[in-house]
C-alpha positions in Angstrom: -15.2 -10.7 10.7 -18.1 -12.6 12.1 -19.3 -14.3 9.0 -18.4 -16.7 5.9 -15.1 -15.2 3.2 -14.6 -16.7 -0.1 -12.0 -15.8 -2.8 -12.4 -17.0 -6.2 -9.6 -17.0 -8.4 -10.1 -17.6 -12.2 -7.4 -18.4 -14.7 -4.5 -17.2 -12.9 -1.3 -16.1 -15.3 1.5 -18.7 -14.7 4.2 -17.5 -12.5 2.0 -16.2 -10.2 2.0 -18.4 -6.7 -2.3 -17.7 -6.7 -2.5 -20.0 -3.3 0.3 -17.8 -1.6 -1.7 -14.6 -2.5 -5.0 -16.0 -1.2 -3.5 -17.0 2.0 -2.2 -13.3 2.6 -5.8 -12.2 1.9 -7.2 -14.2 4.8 -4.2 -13.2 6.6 -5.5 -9.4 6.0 -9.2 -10.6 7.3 -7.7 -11.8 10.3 -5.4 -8.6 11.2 -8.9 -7.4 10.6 -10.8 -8.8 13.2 -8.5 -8.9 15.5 -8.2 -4.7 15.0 -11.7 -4.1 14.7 -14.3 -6.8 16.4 -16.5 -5.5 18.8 -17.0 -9.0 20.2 -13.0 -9.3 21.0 -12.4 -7.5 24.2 -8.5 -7.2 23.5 -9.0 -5.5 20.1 -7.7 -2.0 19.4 -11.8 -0.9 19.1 -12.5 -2.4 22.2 -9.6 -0.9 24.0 -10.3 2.3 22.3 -13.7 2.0 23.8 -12.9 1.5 27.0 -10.5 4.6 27.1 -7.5 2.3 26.9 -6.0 3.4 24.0 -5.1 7.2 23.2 -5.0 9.5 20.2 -1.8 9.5 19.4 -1.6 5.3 19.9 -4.1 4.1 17.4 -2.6 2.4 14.6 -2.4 3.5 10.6 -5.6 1.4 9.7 -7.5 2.5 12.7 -6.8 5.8 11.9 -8.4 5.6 8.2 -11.3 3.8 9.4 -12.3 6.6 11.6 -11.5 9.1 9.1 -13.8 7.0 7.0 -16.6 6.6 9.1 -16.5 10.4 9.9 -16.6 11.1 5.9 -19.6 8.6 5.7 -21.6 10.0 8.6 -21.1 13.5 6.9 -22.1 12.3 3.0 -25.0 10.1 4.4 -26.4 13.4 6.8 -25.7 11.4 10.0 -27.5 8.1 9.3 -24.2 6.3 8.8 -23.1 6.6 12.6 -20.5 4.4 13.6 -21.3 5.6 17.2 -24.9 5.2 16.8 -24.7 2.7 19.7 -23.1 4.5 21.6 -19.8 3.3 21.3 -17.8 2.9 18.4 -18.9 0.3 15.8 -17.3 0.5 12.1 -19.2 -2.6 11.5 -20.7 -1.3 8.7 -18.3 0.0 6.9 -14.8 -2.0 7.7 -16.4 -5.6 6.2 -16.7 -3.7 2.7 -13.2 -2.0 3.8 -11.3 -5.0 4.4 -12.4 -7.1 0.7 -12.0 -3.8 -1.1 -8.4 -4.0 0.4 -8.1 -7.5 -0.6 -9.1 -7.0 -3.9 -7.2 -4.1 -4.6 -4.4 -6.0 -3.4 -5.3 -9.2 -5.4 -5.0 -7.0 -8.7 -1.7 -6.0 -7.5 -0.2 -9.0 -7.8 -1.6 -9.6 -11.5 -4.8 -11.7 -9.9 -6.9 -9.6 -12.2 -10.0 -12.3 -12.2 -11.1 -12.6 -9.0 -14.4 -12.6 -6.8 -14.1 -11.9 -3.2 -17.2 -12.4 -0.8 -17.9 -11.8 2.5 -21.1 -12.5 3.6 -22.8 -10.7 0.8 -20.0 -7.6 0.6 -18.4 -8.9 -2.7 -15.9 -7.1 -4.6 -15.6 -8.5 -8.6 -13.1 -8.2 -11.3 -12.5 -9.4 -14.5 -13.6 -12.8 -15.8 -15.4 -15.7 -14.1 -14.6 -19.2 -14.5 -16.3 -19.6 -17.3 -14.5 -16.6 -19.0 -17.7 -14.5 -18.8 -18.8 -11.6 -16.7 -19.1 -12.8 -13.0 -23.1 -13.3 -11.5 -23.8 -12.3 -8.3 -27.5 -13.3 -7.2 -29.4 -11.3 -4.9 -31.2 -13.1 -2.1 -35.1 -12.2 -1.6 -35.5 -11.0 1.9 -39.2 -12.5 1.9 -38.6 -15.8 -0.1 -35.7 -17.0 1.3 -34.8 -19.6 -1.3 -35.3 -17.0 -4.1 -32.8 -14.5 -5.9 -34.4 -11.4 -6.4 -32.2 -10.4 -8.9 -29.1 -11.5 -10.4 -26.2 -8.9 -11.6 -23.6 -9.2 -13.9 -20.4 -7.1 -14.5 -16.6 -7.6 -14.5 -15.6 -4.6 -12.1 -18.4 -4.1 -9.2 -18.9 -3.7 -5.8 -21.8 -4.5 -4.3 -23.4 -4.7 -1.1 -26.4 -5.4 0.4 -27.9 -4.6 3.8 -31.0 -5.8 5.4 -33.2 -8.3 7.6 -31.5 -11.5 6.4 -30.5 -12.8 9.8 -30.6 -10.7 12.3 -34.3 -9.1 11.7 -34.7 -4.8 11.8 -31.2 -4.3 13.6 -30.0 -1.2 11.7 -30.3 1.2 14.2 -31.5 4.9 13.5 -29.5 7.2 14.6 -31.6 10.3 15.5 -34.3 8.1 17.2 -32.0 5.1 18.4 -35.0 2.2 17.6 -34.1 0.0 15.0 -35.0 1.1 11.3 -38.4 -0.9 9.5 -38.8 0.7 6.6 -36.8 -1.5 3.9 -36.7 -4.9 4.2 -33.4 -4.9 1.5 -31.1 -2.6 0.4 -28.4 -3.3 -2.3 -25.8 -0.6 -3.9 -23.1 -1.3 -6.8 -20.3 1.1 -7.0 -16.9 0.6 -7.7 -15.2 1.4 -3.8 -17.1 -1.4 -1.7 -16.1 0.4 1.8 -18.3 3.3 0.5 -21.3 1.2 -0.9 -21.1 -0.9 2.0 -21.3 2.4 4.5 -24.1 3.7 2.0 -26.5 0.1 2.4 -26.4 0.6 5.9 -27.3 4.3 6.3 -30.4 3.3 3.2 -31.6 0.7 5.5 -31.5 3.5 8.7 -33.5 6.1 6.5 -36.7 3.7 5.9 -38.5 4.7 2.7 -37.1 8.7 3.1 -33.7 6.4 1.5 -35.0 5.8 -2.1 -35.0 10.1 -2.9 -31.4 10.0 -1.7 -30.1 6.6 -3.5 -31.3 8.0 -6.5 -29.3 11.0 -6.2 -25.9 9.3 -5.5 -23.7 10.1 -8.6 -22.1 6.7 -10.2 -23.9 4.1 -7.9 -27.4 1.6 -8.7 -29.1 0.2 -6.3 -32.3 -2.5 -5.8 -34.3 -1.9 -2.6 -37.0 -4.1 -1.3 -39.5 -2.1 1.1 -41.5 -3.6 4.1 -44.6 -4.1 2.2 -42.6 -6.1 -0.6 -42.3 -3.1 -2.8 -38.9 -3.4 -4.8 -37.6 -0.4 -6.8 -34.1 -0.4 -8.9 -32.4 2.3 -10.2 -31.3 2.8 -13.7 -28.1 1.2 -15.0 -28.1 -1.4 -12.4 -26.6 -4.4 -13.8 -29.2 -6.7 -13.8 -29.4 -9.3 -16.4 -31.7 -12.4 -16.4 -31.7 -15.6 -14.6 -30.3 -18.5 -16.9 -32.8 -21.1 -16.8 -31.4 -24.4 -15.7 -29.6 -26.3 -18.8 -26.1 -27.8 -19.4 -24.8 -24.0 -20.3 -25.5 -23.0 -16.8 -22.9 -20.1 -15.5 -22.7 -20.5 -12.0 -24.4 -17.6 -9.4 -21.7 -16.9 -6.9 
């Protein structure tokens, strides 16, 4: 998956092995990567790259991620590409994918207050620890030890796409030079594949992105421009930091 996964578990019923079913989850994120890295030369993307692999070979979850990526490309007016470099890359939509899987799977099995995170693709539900709407903070992309805005809910996906760590590498599809016009682009939804897909074709679109996030039925967003602009969109769930004190809720 190439980065950091964590699944909380809050306050699971009794009768409910909660260890077993986190250890299936990571199980799920590594049949993941091992379908789907780019950087694996023996997975079933790299084979399918190379011309290895046929049509009528690709597995079940290959073939929904394609389907996927081809509905995404079409809703986002091409700047979701998963071919944009070239070859195919579902980076950007399989990491939300893959959690939104988990999670879905997680309720399932009655885990109904959970958190799953990876790398900033986090898909919520129900209660935290603390038996209070989960808080997901927001990193700033220009001061890095800053939240730049902290969200609440108990059923939210969100995703955020940007310059954190590897700079302007979103790539633009119809010019194929990396995208500068956002710095940061966060969307909230309910279907984290989708809002995962959606952050990366924002960041692709520059500044022509914040007339088409605000257009997107049943989503918010918070974008952070290169100049330092930041813009939200209404009923995004954002509530304010709790200043430090003994009743502190914990920002996951």
């Amino acid at each position: 998956m190439g980065t950091a996964i964590s699944v909380d578990i809050a306050d699971p019923p009794e009768g409910i092995d909660a260890n077993a079913e986190v250890r299936a989850a990571f199980t799920w994120f590594t049949e993941v990567d091992a379908r789907f890295s780019t950087y694996n030369a023996d997975s079933e993307v790299s084979r399918m790259n190379r011309g290895e692999t046929g049509a009528n070979d690709l597995s079940p979850d290959m073939r929904t991620v394609l389907d996927a990526c081809e509905e995404m490309r079409q809703e986002t007016r091409g700047f979701f590409d998963a071919y944009a470099t070239g070859s195919f890359d579902p980076s950007g939509y399989v990491k939300g994918w893959s959690v939104q899987v988990a999670s879905d799977r997680l309720m399932a099995a009655g885990l109904v207050n959970h958190c799953v995170n990876a790398g900033g693709d986090i898909r919520l539900r129900g209660l935290s620890p603390e038996r209070m709407p989960w808080r997901i903070g927001i990193r700033h992309p220009i001061e890095k030890l800053k939240v730049a805005w902290v969200l609440a809910g108990d059923d939210l996906a969100v995703a955020t796409s940007g310059t954190y760590e590897r700079g302007f590498h979103v790539v633009d599809p119809f010019t194929g030079a990396p995208a500068a016009g956002l710095l940061s682009v966060t969307i909230v939804g309910h279907d984290l594949g989708r809002v995962d897909a959606y952050a990366t074709a924002a960041v692709a679109m520059g500044t022509r992105a914040l007339a088409w996030l605000a257009a997107l039925p049943g989503l918010s967003c918070a974008v952070v421009t290169s100049d330092g602009s930041a813009y939200t969109s209404d009923g995004l769930p954002v509530v304010a930091p709790t200043p430090p004190g003994e009743d502190d809720q914990p920002v996951y």
